[in-house]
N, C-alpha and C positions, 0 to 999 in steps of 0.2 A: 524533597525528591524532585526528581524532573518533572518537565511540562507534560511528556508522554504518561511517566507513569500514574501521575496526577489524573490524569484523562482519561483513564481506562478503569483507576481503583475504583469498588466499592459500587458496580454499577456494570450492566452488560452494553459495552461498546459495539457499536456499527461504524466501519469501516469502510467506507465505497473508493473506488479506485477510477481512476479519470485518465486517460493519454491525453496531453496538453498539445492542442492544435488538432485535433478532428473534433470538427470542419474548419474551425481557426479559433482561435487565441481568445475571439469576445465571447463566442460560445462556451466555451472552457470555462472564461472565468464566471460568465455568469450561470453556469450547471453548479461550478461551486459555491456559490452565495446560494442558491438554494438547496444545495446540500444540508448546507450548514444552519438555513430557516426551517429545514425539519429533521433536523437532527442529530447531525452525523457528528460522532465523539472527534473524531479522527480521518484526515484526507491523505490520501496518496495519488501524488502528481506524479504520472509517468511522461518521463524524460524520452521523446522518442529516439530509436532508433533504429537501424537497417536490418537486424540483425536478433532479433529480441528471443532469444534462445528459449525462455521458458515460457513463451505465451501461445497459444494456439492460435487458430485461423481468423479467433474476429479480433483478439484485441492486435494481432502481427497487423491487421487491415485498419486498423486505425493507425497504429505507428508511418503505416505504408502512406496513408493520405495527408497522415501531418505532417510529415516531409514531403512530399510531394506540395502542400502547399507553404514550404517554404520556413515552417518554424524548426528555428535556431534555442539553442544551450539560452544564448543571452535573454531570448523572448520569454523564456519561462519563466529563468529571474525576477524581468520588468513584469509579467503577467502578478506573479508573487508580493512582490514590491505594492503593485495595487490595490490588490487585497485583503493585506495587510495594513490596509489603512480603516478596515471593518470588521474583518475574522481573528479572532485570538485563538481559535482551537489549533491544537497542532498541525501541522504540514508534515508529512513526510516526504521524499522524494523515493521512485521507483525506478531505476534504470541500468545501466550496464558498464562495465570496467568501462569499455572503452570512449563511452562519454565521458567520467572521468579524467581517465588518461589524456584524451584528445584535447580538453579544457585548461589543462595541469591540473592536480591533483592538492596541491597547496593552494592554487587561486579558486579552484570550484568549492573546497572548504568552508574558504574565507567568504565567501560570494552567500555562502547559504547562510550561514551564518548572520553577514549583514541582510541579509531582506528577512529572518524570519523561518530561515526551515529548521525541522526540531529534529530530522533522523534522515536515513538514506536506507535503501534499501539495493542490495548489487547483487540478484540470484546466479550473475557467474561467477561468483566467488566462491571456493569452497571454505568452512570454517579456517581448516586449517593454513588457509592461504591469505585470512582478510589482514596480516599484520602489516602488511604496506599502506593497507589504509587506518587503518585502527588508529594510528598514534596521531597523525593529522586530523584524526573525527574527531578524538578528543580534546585535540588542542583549542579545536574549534565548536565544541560542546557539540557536537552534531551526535548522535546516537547510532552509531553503525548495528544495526536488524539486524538477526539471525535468523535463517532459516531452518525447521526443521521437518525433514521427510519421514513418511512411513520406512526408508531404508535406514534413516539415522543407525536404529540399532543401538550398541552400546554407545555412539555418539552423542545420543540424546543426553546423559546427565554433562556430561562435558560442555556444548555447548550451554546448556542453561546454565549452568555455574558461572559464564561467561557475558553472558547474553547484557544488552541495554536497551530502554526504552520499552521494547515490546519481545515478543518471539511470536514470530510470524509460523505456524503450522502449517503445511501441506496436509490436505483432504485427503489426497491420492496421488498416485503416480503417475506420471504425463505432465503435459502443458496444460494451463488457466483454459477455461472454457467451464458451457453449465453441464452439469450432467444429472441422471435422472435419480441415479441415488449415491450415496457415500457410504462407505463397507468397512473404510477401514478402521482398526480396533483403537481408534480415537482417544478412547479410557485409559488403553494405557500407557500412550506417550504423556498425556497430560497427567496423567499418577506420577510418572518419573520427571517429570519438568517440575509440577509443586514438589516435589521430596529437593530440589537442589536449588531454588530460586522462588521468591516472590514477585518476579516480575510479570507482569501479564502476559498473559498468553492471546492469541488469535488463532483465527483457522479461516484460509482462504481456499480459491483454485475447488472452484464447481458446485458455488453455492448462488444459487438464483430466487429459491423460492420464499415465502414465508415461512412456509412449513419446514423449510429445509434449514433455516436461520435460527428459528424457535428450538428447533432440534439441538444445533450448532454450540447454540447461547447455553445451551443447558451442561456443556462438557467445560466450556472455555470460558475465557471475560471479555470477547467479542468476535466479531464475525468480519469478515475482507468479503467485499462483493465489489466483481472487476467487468467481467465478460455481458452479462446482466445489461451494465449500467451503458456497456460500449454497442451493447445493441440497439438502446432507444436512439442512440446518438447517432447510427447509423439509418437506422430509421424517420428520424426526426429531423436532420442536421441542424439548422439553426432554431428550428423550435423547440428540439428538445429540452432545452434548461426545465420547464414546468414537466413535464412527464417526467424527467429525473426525481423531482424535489418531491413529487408525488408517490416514485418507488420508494426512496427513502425514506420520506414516511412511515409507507405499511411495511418497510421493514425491521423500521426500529420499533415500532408499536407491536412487532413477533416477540422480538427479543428484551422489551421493559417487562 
């Protein structure tokens, strides 16, 4: 099986999420080396952008300043490239059609491919629309994510029949951000995703606490924490990398 599925069986995965370049690029990379010295199954590098449709007010503010100061498609690559000269755990990429599109679509592929990324993740796309990218993800073994919302509905066995790498779950409805508690009937999109697929599941978008992770870990085979992570960062700027490594810690020490 793949590198992602690999990483997530048999074992409850923590997922933390990073926008690449707030405050810059050494920051970034070195939040993720400690990531990964306490714990984290699996990273998602977001790709900024202008425009980040599905993300709420802090992690839109991190996109907003890492363009602002300057990082580019290519920088993330070389951030990656570096990396990858210590980290084996998966990489995933998080970002939007039209970074894709903007880069091509066959050279952004290829591009991930060589440095090291294992999936993408593009929440403008809807299922039924990823086949433009699909056939080039494949080509280049990249694992094109699916997402599934509390509206899937009868969606939900479809896409999981479908699904590679992982299936990304929405908590709720709205944009990424923490919130104080999650309502929605969790149980039973994950009853219909195991009836059609053994692929792993996750559940991101408004999970910040321990308790709220432990909770999480108990429905799914790991947890996405985004907003959380983008707030030490904003709080911290360039000392944040130890206060990261430090969340993530006690937040996989919820979920073991």
């Amino acid at each position: 099986m793949n590198k992602i599925y690999e990483a997530l069986k048999n074992k409850k995965a923590f997922i933390p999420f990073i926008t690449c370049g707030d405050p810059d690029v050494a920051t970034t990379k070195a939040a993720i080396l400690e990531m990964v010295k306490n714990g984290a199954d699996l990273i998602e590098i977001g790709i900024p952008f202008s425009d980040p449709t599905a993300e709420g007010v802090v992690i839109q503010g991190a996109n907003i300043r890492a363009l602002a100061g300057g990082i580019t498609t290519d920088k993330v690559f070389d951030m990656v490239v570096e990396l990858r000269k210590e980290v084996t755990i998966p990489f995933v990429f998080m970002t939007y059609a039209n970074v894709v599109f903007s880069y091509d679509p066959e050279k952004f592929f290829a591009k991930c491919s060589e440095v090291g990324i294992d999936g993408i993740i593009l929440p403008d796309i809807p299922f039924e629309e990823r086949s433009e990218f699909l056939e080039i993800s494949e080509k280049y073994n990249i694992d094109l994510i699916s997402l599934i919302a509390p509206t899937s509905d009868d969606r939900i066995a479809m896409i999981a029949k479908e699904a590679k790498g992982f299936l990304y779950i929405v908590s709720s409805l709205g944009v990424t951000g923490t919130r104080s508690e999650i309502t929605t009937d969790l149980n039973s999109i994950v009853k219909i995703v195991r009836e059609n697929t053994d692929i792993p599941c996750a559940i991101g978008f408004g999970i910040s606490t321990p308790e709220q992770a432990k909770e999480m870990s108990q429905i799914a085979d790991g947890v996405i924490v985004g907003s959380a992570i983008i707030k030490l960062l904003k709080q911290y700027k360039t000392k944040a990398p130890a206060y990261i490594g430090a969340y993530v810690k006690e937040m996989k020490e919820a979920i073991s």
